[in-house]
N, C-alpha and C positions, 0 to 999 in steps of 0.2 A: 605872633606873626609880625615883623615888620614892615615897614609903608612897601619896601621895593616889589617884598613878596604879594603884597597884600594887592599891588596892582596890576601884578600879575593873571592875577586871580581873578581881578575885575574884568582885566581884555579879553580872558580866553575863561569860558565858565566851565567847559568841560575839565581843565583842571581842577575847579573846586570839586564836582560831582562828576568822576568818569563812570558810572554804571549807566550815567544818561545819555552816553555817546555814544554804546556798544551796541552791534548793531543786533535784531531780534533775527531769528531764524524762527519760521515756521514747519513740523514736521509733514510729510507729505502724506497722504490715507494710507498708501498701504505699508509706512512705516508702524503706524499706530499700534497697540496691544491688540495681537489677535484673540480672537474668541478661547473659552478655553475647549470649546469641543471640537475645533481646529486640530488642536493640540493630542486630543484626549482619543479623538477618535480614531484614526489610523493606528494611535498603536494599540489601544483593546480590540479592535480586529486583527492586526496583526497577533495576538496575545488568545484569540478566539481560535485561528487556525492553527495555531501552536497546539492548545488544550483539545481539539477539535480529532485529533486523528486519535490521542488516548485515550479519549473519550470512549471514543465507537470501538475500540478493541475493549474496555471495560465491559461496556453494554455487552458485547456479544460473548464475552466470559460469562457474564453473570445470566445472561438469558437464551443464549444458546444451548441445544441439542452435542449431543457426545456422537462424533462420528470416527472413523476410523477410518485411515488413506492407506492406499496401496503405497508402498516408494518404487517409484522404478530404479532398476541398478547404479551404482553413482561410479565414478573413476576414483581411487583411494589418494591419486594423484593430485585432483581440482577438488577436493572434498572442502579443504579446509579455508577458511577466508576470512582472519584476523580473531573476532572473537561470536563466530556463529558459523555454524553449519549449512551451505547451499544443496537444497532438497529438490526434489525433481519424483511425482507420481506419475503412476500410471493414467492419469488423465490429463498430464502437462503436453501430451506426444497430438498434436494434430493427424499423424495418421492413427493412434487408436481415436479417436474422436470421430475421425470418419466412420468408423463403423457403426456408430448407433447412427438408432433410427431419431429421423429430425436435423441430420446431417443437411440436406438440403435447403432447408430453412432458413440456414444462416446467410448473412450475407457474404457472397463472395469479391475474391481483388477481381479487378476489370483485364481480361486476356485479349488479346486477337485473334483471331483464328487464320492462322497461314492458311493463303491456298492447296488444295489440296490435300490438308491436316483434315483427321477425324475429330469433330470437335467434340463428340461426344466424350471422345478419354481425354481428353482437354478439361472438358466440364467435369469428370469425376475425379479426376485427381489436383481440380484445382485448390487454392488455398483463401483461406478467411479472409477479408479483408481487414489490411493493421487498423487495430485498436476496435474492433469489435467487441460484444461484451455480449453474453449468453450465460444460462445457465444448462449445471448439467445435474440430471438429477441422480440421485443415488440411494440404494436400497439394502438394507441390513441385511446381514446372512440370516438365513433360517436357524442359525443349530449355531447361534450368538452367545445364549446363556450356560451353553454347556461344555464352555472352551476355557478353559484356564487363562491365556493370552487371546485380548480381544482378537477376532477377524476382521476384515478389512473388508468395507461397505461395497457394493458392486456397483458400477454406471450401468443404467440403464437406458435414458435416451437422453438428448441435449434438444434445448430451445432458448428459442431470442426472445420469448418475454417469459418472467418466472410463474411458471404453475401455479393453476389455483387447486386447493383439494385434494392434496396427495393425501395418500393413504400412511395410517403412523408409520409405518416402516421405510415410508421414503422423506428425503429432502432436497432440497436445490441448494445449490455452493454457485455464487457466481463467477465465473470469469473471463477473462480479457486477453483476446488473441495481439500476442508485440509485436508482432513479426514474425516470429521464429518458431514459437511455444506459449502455447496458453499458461496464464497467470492465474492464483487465484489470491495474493498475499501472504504464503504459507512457502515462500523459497525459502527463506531464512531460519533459524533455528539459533537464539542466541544461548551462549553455554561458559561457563567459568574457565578462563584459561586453565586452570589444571585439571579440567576434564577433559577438557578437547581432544588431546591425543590416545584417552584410554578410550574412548565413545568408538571417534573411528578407526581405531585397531578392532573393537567388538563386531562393527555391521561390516566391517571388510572381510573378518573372518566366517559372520553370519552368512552373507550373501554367496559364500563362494560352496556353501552346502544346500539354500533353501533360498529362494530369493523373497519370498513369504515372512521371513523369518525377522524383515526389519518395516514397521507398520508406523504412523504417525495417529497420535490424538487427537481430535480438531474439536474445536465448540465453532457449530455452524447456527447465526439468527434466522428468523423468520425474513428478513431482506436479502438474506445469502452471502451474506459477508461471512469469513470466517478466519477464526486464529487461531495458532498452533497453540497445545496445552502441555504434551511428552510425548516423548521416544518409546518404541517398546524396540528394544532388542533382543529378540530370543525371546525368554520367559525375564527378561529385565528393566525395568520401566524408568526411563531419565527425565525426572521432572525441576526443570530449572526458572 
């Protein structure tokens, strides 16, 4: 270094050592490393709800009762919807639901009664209220084991908390008024595209001789939850 630079260097020190003139930033807390259960937790909850709904259709494979649904008639026209079948029984219809006994029970939507309206057929024909949830119970046929094609379990009454103590022959399925039609998770029927169009050309044909004649499998738990298992068309059993 010679003298000119060298007294450079004397007058101003930051040129000899600039790391000692820059200036320090401090981070502020909530820049800091968050925790890692921060992190960790929202998505294994997220990852819990995910695993959570296949979960409870396993359990009730594995530990549910074998019941058998009525179908109510379908349009061959709205049957189909991408790669699963939209199902509709005879106990999805809020007025056959009216007919059992325990009907009253449930909770109903809030009406008005016009002046001069009878409010008694007001009150009988009125509807559930949305998003209600009851169960309905249902009861094997007698003359079960002696049918080549299962028969289709019968409703016998409906109630808003699930029974205690049914008798073997009966069990509860729960479900849940939309709006429009009681649910019970058993609308859908998922199927291999190259089956789809031979299935419902079979219960279109089925239905238009025996309406009996197109029945659904269900495994129903002990909590009333239940999942579809097969198809019986005819004497033909579609299990996917």
């Amino acid at each position: 270094m010679n003298a000119e630079n060298q007294d450079l260097t004397t007058q101003n020190p930051a040129i000899a050592n600039p790391s000692e003139n820059r200036p320090s930033f401090t981070l502020p807390p909530e820049a800091k490393r968050l925790p890692a259960w921060r992190m960790w937790g929202p998505l294994l909850l997220q990852i819990g709800l995910i695993v959570a709904i296949p979960a409870q259709a396993v359990y009730t494979f594995v530990t549910g009762r074998t019941v058998i649904l009525q179908t109510a008639p379908v349009d061959p026209y709205d049957f189909l919807r991408g790669y699963y079948q939209v199902l509709s029984y005879n106990i999805s219809s809020s007025e056959d639901i009216k007919k059992l006994p325990g009907w009253k029970d449930l909770p109903k939507a809030e009406i008005a009664c016009p002046v001069g309206a009878d409010c008694r057929e007001l009150e009988k024909n009125q509807y559930l209220k949305q998003g209600a949830s009851f169960y309905v119970v249902l009861e094997a046929p007698k003359d079960a084991a002696n049918s080549g094609r299962p028969k289709a379990w019968k409703p016998v009454f409906v109630s808003l908390q699930k029974p205690a103590n049914l008798p073997a022959d009966r069990i509860a399925i729960k479900g849940r008024y939309n709006g429009w039609r009681m649910e019970y998770g058993l609308e859908t029927y998922y199927m291999p595209e190259q089956e789809r169009e031979k299935v419902n050309r079979e219960i279109t044909q089925a239905q238009r001789g025996q309406r009996q004649s197109f029945v659904v499998e269900v495994k129903v738990d002990n909590t009333g939850h239940a999942v579809p298992v097969s198809l019986w068309v005819a004497d033909r059993n579609y299990r996917f």
